[in-house]
Short mmCIF file of the C-alpha atoms (twelve columns), coordinates in Angstrom:
data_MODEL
# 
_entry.id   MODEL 
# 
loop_
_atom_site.group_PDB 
_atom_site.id 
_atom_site.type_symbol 
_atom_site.label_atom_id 
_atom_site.label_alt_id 
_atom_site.label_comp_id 
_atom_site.label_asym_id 
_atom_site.label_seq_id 
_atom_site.Cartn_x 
_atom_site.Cartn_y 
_atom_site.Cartn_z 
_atom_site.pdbx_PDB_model_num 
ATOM 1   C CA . UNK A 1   -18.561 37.477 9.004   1 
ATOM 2   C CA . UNK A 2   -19.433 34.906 6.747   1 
ATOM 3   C CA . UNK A 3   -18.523 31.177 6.876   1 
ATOM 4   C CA . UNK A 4   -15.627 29.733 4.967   1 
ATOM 5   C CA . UNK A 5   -15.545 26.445 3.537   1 
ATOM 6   C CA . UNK A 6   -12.997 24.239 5.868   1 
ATOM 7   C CA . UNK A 7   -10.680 22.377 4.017   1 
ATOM 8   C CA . UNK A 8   -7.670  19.977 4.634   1 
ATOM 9   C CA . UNK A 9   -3.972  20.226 3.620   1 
ATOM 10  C CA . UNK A 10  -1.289  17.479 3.690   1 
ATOM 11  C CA . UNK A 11  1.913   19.149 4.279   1 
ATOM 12  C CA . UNK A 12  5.436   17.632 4.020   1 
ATOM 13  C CA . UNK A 13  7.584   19.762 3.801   1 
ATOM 14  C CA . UNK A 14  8.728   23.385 5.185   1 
ATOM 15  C CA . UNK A 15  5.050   23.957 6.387   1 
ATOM 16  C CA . UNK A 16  5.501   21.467 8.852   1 
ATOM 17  C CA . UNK A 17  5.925   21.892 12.694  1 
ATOM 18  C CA . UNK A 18  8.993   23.137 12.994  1 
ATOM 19  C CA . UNK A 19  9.885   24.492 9.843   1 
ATOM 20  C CA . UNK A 20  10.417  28.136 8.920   1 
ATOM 21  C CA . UNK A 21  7.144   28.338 6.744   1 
ATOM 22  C CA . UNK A 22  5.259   26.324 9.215   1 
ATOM 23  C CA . UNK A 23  4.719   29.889 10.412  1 
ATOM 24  C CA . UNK A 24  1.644   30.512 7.621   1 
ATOM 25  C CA . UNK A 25  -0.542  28.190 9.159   1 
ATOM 26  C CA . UNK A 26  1.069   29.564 12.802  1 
ATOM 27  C CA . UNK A 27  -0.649  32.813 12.360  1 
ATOM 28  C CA . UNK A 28  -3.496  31.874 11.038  1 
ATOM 29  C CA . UNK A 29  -6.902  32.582 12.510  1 
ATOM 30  C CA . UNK A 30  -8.389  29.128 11.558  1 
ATOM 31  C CA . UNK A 31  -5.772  26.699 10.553  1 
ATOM 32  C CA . UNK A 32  -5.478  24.065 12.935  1 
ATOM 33  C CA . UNK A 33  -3.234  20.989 13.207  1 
ATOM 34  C CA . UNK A 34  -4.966  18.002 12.543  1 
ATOM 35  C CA . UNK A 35  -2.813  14.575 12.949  1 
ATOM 36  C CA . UNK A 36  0.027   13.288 11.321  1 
ATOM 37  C CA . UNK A 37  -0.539  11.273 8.285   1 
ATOM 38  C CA . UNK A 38  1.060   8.948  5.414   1 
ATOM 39  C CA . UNK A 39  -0.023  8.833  1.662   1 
ATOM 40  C CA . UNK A 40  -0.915  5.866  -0.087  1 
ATOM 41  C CA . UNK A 41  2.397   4.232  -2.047  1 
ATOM 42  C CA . UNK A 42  1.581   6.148  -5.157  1 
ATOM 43  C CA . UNK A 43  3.916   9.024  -5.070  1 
ATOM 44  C CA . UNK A 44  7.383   10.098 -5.091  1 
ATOM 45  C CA . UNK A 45  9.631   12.484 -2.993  1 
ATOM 46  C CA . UNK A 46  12.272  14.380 -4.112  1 
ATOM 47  C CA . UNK A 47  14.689  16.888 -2.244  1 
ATOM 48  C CA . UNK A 48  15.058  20.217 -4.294  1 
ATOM 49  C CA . UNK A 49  17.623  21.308 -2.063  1 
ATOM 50  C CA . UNK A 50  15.827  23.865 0.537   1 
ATOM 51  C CA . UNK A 51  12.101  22.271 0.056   1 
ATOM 52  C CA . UNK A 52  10.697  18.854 -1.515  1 
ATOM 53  C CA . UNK A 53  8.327   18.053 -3.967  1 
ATOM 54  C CA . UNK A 54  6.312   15.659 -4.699  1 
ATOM 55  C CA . UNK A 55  4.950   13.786 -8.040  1 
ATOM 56  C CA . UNK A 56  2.270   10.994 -8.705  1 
ATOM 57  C CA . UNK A 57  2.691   7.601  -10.574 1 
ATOM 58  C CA . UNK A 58  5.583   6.488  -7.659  1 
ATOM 59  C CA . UNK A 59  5.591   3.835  -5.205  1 
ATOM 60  C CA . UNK A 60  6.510   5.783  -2.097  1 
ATOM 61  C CA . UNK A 61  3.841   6.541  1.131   1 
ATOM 62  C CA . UNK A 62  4.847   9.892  1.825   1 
ATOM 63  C CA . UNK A 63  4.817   11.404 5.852   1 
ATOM 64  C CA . UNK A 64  3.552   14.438 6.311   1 
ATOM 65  C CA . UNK A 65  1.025   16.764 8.320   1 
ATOM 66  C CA . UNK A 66  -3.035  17.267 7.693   1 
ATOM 67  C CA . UNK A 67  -4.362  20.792 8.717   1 
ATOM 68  C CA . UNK A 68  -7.435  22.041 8.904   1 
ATOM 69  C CA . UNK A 69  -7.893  25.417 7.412   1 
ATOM 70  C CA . UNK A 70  -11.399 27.989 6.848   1 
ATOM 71  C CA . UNK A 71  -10.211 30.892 6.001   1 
ATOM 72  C CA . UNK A 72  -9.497  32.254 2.533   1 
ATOM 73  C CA . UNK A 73  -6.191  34.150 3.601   1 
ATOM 74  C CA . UNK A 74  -4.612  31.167 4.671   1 
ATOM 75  C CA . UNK A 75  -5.493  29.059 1.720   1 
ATOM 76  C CA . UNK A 76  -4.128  32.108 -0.546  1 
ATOM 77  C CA . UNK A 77  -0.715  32.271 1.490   1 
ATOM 78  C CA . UNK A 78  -0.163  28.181 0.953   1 
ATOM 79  C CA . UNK A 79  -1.263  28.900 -3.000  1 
ATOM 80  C CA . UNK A 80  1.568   32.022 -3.103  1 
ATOM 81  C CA . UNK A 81  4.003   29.788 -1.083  1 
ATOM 82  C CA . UNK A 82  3.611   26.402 -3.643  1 
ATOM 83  C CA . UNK A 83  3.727   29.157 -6.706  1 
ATOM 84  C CA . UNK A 84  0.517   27.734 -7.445  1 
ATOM 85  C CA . UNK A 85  -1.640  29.109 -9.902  1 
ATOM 86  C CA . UNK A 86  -5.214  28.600 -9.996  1 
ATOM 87  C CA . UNK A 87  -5.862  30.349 -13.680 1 
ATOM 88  C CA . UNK A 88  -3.200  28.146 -14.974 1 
ATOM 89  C CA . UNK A 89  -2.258  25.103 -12.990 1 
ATOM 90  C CA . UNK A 90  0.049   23.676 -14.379 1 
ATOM 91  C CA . UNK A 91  2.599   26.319 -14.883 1 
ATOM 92  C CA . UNK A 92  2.835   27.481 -11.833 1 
ATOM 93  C CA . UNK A 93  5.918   25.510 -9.694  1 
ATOM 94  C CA . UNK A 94  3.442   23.532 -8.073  1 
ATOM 95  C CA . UNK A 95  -0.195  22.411 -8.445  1 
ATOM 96  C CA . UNK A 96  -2.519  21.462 -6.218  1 
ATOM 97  C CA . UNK A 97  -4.675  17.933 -6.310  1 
ATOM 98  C CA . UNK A 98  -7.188  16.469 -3.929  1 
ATOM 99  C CA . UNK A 99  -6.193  12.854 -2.633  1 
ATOM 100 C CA . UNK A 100 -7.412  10.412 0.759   1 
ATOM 101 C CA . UNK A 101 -4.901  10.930 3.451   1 
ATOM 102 C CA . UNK A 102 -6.242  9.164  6.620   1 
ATOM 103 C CA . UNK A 103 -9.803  8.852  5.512   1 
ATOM 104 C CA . UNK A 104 -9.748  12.756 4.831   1 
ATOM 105 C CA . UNK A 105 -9.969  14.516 1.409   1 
ATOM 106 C CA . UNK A 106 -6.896  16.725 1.565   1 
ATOM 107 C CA . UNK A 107 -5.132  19.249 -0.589  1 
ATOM 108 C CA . UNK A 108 -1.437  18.180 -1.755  1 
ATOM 109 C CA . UNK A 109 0.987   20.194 -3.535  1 
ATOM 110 C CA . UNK A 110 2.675   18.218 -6.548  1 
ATOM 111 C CA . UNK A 111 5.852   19.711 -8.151  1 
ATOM 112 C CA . UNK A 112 4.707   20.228 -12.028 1 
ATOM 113 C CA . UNK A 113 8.151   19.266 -13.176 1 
ATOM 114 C CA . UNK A 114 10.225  16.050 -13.149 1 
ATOM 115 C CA . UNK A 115 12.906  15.949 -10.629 1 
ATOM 116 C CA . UNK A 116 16.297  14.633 -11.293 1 
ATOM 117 C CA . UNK A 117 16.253  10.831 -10.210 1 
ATOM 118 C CA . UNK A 118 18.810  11.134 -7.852  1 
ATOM 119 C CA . UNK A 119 17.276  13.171 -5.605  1 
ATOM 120 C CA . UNK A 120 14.509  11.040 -4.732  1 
ATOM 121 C CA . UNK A 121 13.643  10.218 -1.153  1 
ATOM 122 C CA . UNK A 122 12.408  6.651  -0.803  1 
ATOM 123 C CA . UNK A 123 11.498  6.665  3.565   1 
ATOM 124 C CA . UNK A 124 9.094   9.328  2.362   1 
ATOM 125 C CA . UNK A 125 10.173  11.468 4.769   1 
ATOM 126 C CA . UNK A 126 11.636  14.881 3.795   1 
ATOM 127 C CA . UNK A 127 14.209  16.675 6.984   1 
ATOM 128 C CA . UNK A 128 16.203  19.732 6.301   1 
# 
């Protein structure tokens, strides 16, 4: 078996602990909670009803969870989940950026469109 390249995703939404999808990184062979962790105040939360989303250029620390993940099944299932495309990023639902989360270079889904206004969650903290 060959060696996959670990990486780190910030969750904050319904792949948290405790949330139904949470379950993807559940059954995974490598993924692997790391610690809780909180943006910088550059972003924006927004609740689009079941899940949230999140977009750059804000002034919100968003609160989420870093995992650890190696295996290319895993990173596949979080792509298919965040209807992200890697052949054409930004027209899939979301895409996915690189950022600092805790002194670790994480993975973060951003939602490729603009939420309405009024749904925006300024504690940075998205709950069912």
């Amino acid at each position: 078996m060959n060696k996959e390249e670990l990486e780190y995703y910030f969750v904050y939404g319904t792949l948290k602990r405790g949330y139904g999808n949470n379950r993807i990184l559940q059954m995974s062979s490598t993924a692997q909670f790391v610690e809780e962790g909180i943006t910088s105040p550059d972003f924006n939360l927004f609740n689009l009803g079941s899940f949230p989303g999140v977009t750059e250029h804000g002034k919100t620390a968003v609160h989420g969870e870093i995992w650890s993940v190696s295996d290319t099944t895993t990173k596949n299932r979080l792509d298919m989940l965040e209807g992200y495309r890697k052949d054409d990023p930004t027209n899939g639902l979301y895409n996915k950026k690189t950022i600092l989360v805790n002194d670790k270079q994480v993975n973060i889904y951003l939602i490729n469109r603009q939420p309405n206004q009024n749904n925006k969650i300024n504690t940075g903290i998205w709950e069912r």
